[in-house]
C-alpha positions as CSV (number, residue, x, y, z in Angstrom):
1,X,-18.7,104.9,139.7
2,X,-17.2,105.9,136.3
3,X,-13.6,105.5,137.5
4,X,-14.6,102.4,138.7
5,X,-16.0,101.4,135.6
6,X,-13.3,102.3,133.4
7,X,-11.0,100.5,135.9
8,X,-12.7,97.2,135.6
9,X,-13.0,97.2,131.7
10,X,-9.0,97.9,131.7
11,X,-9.1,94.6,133.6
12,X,-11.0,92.7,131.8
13,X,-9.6,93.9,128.2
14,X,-5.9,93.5,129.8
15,X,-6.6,89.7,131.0
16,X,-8.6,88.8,127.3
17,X,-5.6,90.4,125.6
18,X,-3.1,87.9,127.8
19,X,-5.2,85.1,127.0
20,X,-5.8,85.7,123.1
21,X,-1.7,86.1,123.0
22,X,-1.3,82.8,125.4
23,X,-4.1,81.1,122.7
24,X,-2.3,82.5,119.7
25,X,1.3,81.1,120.9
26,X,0.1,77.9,121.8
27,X,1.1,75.2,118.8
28,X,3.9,77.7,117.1
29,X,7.1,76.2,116.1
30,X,9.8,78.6,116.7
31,X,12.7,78.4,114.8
32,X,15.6,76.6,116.5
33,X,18.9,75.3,115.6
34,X,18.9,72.1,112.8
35,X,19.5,69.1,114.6
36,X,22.6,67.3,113.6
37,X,21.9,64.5,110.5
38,X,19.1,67.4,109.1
39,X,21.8,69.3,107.5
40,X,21.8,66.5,104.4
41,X,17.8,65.8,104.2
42,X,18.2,67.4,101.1
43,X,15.7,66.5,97.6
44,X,16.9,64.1,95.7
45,X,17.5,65.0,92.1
46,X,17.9,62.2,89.1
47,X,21.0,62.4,88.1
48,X,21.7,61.8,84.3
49,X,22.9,64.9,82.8
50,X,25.6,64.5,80.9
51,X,26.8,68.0,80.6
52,X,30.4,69.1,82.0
53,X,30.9,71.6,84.2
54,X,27.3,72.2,84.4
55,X,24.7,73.6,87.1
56,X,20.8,72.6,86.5
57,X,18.9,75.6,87.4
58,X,16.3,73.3,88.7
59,X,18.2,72.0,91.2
60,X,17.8,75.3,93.3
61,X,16.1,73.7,96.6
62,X,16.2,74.7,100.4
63,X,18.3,72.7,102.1
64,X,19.7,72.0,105.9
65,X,19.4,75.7,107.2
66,X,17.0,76.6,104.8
67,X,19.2,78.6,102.4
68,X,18.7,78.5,98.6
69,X,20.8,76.0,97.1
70,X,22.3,74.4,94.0
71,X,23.8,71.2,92.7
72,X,27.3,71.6,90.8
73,X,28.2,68.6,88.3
74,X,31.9,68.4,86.9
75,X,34.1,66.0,84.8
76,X,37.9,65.7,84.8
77,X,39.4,63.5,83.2
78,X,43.1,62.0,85.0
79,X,46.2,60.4,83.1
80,X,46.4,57.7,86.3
81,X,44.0,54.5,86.7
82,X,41.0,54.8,88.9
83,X,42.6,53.0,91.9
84,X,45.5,55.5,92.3
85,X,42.8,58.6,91.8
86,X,40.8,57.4,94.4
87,X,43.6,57.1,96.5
88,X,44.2,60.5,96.4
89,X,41.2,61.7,97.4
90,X,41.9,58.7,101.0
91,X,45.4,58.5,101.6
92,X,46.2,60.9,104.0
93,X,50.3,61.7,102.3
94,X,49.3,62.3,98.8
95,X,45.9,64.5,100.5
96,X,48.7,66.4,101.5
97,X,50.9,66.7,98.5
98,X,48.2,68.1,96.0
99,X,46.9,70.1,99.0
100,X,49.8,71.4,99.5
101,X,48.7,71.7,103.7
102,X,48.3,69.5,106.5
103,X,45.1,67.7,106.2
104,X,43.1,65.2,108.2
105,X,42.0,62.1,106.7
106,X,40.1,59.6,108.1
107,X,39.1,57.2,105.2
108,X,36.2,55.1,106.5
109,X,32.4,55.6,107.3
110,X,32.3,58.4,109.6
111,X,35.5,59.4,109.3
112,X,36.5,62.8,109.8
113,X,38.0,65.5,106.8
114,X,40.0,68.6,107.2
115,X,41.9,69.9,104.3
116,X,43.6,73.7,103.5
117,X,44.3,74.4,106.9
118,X,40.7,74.1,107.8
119,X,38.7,75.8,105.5
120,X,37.3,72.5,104.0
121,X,35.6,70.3,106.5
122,X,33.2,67.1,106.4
123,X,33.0,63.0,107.3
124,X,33.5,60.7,104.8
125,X,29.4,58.9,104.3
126,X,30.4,56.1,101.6
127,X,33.1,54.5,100.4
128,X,33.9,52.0,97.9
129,X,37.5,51.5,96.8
130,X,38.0,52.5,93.3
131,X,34.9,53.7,92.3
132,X,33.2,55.8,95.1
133,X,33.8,58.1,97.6
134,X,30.5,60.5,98.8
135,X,31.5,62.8,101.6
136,X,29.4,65.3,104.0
137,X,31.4,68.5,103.0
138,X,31.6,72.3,103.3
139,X,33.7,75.6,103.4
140,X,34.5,77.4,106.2
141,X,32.6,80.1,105.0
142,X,29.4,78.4,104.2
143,X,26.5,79.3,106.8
144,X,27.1,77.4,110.4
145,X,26.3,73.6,110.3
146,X,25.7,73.8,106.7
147,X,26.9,71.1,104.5
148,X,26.6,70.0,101.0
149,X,26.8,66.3,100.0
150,X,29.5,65.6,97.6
151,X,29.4,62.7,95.5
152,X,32.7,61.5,93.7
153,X,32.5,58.5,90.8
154,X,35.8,57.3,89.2
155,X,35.5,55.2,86.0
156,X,38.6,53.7,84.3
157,X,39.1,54.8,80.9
158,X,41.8,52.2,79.5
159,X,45.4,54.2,81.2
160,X,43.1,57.1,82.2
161,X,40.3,57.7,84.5
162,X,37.3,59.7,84.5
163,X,36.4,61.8,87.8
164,X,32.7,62.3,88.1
165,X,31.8,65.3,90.8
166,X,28.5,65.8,92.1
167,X,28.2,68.6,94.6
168,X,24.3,69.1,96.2
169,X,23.4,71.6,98.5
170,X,25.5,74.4,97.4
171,X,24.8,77.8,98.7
172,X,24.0,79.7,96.2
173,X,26.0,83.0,96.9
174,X,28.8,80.4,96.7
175,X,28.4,78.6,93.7
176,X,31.4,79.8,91.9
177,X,33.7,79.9,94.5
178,X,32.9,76.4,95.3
179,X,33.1,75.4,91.4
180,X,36.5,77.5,91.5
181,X,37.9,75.4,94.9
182,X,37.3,72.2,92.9
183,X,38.8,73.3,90.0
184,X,42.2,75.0,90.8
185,X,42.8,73.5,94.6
186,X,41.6,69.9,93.8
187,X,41.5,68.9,90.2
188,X,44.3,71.1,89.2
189,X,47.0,70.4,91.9
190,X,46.4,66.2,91.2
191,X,47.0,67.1,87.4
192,X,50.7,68.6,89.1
193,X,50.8,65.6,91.3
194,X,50.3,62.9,88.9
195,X,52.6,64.5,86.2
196,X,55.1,64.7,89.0
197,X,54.9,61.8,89.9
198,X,55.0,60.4,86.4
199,X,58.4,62.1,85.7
200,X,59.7,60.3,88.8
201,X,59.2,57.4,87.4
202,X,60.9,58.1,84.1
């Protein structure tokens, strides 16, 4: 009888125990993979500082594959009119002469972006000639399907032109190499390409 008894409690406790585990699952989101177009539902931050090469701490946010991130916003200013920057930044020959690589360029909504023998990667998302260009963008490096949004503004400044950069959704634990990629392998290596190009000329 005792056996018996003890038996029939094991049942029972080992059925409520599936049941309170089947009842505690029920309505939990496990985590999956991002769907594709989530990567960029990232906060939008006004924009208005004014500061160069500067990173606002309270831009840290969780973006895409909920890592911590941050925005980057740089200024450089170019000795060529806005048209032939932005041109640079769409044309797939002079991609490749500041980059120095081969480089896919697709310059229209949706277009696909591959520069320094793949380790930058994206789709351009806007354009409008002369004065635009926002692209869905990231390093090789970054966490999968991770991508920042990269916003570039180009302002004529009489026989110059002003490059505005805004980078969101940054990984953090790359925020200076990223800031360091713009610098030396983009803004940089036009500098070279627009002074060579100049002395063509003369």
């Amino acid at each position: 009888m005792r056996t018996e008894g003890t038996t029939k409690v094991r049942e029972a406790l080992r059925d409520y125990l599936k049941a309170l585990k089947t009842e505690f699952t029920l309505g939990m989101i496990l985590p999956t993979k991002a769907p594709a177009g989530q990567e960029l539902a990232m906060e939008r931050k006004p924009s208005g500082s004014t500061m160069q090469d500067s990173v606002t701490p309270q831009s840290l946010d969780m973006v895409g594959v909920k890592i911590p991130t941050v925005r980057i916003h740089m200024k450089e200013v170019f000795n060529s009119p806005a048209d032939e920057l932005y041109s640079i930044f769409t044309k797939k020959e002079l991609v490749q002469k500041f980059s120095k690589c081969q480089a896919v360029i697709e310059a229209e909504k949706g277009g696909k972006l591959q520069m320094f023998e793949g380790f930058v990667s994206g789709e351009y998302t806007e354009l409008v000639p002369s004065q635009r260009l926002v692209l869905k963008w990231r390093c090789r490096s970054w966490p999968d399907e991770h991508y920042a949004t990269v916003a570039l503004n180009f302002q004529d400044l009489a026989a110059q032109s002003e490059l505005e950069l805004e980078c969101k959704g940054v990984p953090v634990s790359h925020e200076e190499s990223t800031r360091q990629c713009w610098k030396k392998q983009y803004f940089e290596e036009i500098h070279i390409l627009l002074q060579q190009s100049k002395d063509s000329m003369e």
